[in-house]
C-alpha positions in Angstrom: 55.9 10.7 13.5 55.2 8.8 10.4 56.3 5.5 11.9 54.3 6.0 15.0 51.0 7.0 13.0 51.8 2.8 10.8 52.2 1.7 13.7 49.4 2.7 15.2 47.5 1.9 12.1 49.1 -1.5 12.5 47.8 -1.9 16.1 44.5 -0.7 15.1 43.8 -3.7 12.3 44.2 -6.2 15.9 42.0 -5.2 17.7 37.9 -6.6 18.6 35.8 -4.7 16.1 32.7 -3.1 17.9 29.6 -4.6 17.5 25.7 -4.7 18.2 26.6 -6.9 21.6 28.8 -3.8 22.6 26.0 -1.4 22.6 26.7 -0.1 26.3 23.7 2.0 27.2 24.0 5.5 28.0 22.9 6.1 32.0 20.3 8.2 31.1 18.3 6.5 28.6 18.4 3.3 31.1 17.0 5.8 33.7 13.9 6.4 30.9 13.5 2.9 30.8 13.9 1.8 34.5 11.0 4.8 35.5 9.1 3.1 33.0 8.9 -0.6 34.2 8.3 1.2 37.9 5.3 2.8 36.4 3.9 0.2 34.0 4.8 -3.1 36.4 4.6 -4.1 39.8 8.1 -4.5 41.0 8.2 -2.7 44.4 10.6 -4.1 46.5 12.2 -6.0 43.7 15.9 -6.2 43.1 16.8 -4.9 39.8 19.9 -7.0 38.0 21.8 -6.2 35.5 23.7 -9.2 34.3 24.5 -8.3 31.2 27.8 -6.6 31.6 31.3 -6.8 29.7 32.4 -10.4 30.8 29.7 -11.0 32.3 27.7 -14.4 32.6 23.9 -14.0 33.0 23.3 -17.7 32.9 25.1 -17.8 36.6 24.1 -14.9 38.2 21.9 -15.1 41.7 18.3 -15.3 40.3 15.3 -15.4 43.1 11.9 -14.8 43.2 12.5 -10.9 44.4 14.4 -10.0 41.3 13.8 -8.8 37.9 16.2 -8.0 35.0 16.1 -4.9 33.4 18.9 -4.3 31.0 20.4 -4.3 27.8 21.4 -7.9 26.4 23.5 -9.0 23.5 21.3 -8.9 20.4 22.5 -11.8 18.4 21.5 -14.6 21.2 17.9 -12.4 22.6 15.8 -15.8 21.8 18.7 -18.0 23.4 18.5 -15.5 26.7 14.3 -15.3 26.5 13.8 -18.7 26.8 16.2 -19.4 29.8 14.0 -16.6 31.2 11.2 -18.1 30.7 11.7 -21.5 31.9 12.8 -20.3 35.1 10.0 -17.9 35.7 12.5 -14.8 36.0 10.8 -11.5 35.0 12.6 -9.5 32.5 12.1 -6.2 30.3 15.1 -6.0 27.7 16.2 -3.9 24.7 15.6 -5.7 21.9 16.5 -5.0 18.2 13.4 -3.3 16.7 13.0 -5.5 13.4 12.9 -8.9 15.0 10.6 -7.9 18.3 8.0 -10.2 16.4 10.5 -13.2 15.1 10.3 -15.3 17.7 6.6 -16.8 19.4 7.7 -17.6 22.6 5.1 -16.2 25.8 6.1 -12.7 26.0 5.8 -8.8 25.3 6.4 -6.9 22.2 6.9 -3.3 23.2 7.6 -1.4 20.3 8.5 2.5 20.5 9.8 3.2 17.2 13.1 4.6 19.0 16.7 5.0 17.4 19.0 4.8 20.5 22.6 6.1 20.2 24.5 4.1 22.5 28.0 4.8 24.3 30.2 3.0 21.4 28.4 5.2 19.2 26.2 2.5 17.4 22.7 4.2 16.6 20.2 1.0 16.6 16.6 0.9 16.0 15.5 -0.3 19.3 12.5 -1.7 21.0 11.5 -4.1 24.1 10.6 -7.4 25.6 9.1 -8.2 28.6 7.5 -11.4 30.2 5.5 -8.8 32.6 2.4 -7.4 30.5 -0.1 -10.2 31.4 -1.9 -11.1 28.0 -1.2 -8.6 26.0 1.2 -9.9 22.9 1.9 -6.6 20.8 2.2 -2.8 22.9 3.2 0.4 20.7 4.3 2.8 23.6 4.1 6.8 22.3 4.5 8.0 25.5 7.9 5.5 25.7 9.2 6.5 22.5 8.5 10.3 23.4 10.8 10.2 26.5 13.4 8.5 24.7 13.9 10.7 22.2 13.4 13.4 24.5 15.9 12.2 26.7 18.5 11.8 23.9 17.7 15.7 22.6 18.2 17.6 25.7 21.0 19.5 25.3 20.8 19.6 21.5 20.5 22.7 19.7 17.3 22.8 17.9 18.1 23.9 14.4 15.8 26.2 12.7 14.5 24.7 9.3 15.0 27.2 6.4 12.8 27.7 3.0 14.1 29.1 0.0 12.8 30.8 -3.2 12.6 28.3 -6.0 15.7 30.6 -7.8 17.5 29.0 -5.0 19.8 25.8 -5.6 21.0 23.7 -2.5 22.4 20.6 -2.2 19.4 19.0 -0.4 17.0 20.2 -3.1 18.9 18.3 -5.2 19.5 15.6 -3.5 15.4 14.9 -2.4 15.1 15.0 -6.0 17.5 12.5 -7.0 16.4 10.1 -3.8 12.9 9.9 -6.0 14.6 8.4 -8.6 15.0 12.0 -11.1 18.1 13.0 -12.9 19.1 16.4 -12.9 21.2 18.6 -14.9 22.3 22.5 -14.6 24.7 24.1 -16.9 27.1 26.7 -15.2 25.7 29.5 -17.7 22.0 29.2 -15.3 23.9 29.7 -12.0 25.3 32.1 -9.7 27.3 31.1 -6.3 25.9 32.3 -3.7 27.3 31.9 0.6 23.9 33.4 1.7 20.7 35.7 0.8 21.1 39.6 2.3 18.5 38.8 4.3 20.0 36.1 6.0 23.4 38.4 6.5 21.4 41.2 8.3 20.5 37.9 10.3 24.3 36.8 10.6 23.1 33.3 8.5 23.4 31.9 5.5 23.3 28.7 3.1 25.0 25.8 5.2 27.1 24.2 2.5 26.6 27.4 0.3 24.3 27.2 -2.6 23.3 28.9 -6.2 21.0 31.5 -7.7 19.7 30.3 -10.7 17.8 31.6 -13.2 13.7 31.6 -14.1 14.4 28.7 -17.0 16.0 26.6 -14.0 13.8 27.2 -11.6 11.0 25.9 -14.0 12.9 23.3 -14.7 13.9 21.9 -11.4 9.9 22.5 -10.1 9.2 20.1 -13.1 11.8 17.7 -11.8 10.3 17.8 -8.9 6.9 17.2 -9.8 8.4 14.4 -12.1 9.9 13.1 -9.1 7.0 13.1 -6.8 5.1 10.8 -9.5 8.3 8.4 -9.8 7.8 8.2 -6.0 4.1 7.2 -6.2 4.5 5.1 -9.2 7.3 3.1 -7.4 5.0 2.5 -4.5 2.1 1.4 -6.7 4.6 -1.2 -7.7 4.3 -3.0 -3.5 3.7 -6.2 -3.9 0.0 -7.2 -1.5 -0.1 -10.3 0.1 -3.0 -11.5 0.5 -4.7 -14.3 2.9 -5.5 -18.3 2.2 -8.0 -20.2 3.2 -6.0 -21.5 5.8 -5.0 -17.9 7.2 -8.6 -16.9 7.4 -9.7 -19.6 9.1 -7.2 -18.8 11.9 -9.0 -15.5 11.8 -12.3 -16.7 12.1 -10.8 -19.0 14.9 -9.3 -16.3 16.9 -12.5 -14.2 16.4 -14.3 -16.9 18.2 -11.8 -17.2 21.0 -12.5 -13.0 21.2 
């Protein structure tokens, strides 16, 4: 058993690690986005293509004027794969990775939903869209979009009831939302108690996920002042944002535009 399990392990280190350009997209979230483009573009009577397949070559497959591309393409060439689009006039609407929908100023649609899709190789990406099909308009935030996405991905999930604790309760997250702030915290054993659950979540047949502690008044205070404390870091940290502000030069453009408007 042992040597099987190295040399599995020993397999393992050869083979193609997974990457953004294997996010296969689950069938149901492509459904989301297919109903979409049918509802938002004219393509009646259009053939859909998906060229962008494992092994697949988009550059060679049969493009026409009764076609459009809706799919998922590999991220690290989308400017490469928008311009060939482009030039030959094909209409598209592809995924696109959600922080660089605006890094590129070639002729098309920013369509920005805000959405984290889990897709089939289990990469959770920030996600967005592109699309040569929106006429004039450069920047679209879709919340209707990004609702049906994340409904889509949440059907079927247990919706987890959120609890609230007395302040004599210690968790793990309490803890933890302080610390993220930028707060230290400290708790002798003497101040708390171990605790599974409250009686009143037993008679429920729940209690503390992770278990937790009952502490005493002192640390209760004390832990409501760390929190306070770490509120204050919080805003203090963001008061520290740097503000760019516009030249001469940038608000000319403005005025320019303004004029075009």
């Amino acid at each position: 058993m042992e040597e099987n399990k190295e040399y599995k392990e020993f397999v393992e280190k050869f083979k193609r690690k997974k990457t953004t350009d294997d996010c296969y997209t689950p069938p149901a979230v492509y459904d989301v986005v297919l109903n979409y483009v049918r509802e938002k573009c004219d393509i009646e009577g259009l053939r859909v293509l998906r060229p962008f397949h494992p092994e697949g070559d988009y550059q060679r497959e049969n493009y026409d004027d009764n076609c459009v591309v809706i799919d998922n393409p590999p991220f690290s060439i989308m400017s490469e794969i928008i311009r060939f689009y482009l030039d030959r006039g094909i209409k598209f609407f592809l995924f696109a990775p959600h922080l660089t929908l605006f890094s590129s100023n070639q002729d098309y649609t920013s369509i920005v939903t805000d959405s984290s899709i889990v897709y089939e190789n289990g990469a959770n990406v920030k996600t967005g869209f592109v699309s040569n099909m929106f006429g004039d308009i450069k920047i679209l935030g879709d919340a209707e979009l990004s609702k049906r996405l994340k409904d889509v991905q949440n059907e079927g999930k247990v919706c987890l009831p959120r609890y609230v604790y007395p302040d004599n309760i210690v968790t793990v997250t309490k803890i933890a939302n302080i610390v993220s702030k930028g707060e230290s915290v400290a708790i002798k054993k003497q101040d708390l108690a171990f605790c599974r659950g409250l009686e009143s979540q037993k008679k429920m047949k729940k209690g503390m996920f992770g278990s937790g502690f009952i502490s005493s008044n002192k640390t209760a205070e004390y832990l409501r002042k760390k929190e306070a404390s770490a509120k204050k870091l919080k805003e203090a940290n963001e008061a520290k944002r740097i503000v760019w502000k516009l030249s001469a030069t940038e608000q000319a453009i403005i005025k320019e535009l303004d004029r075009v408007v």
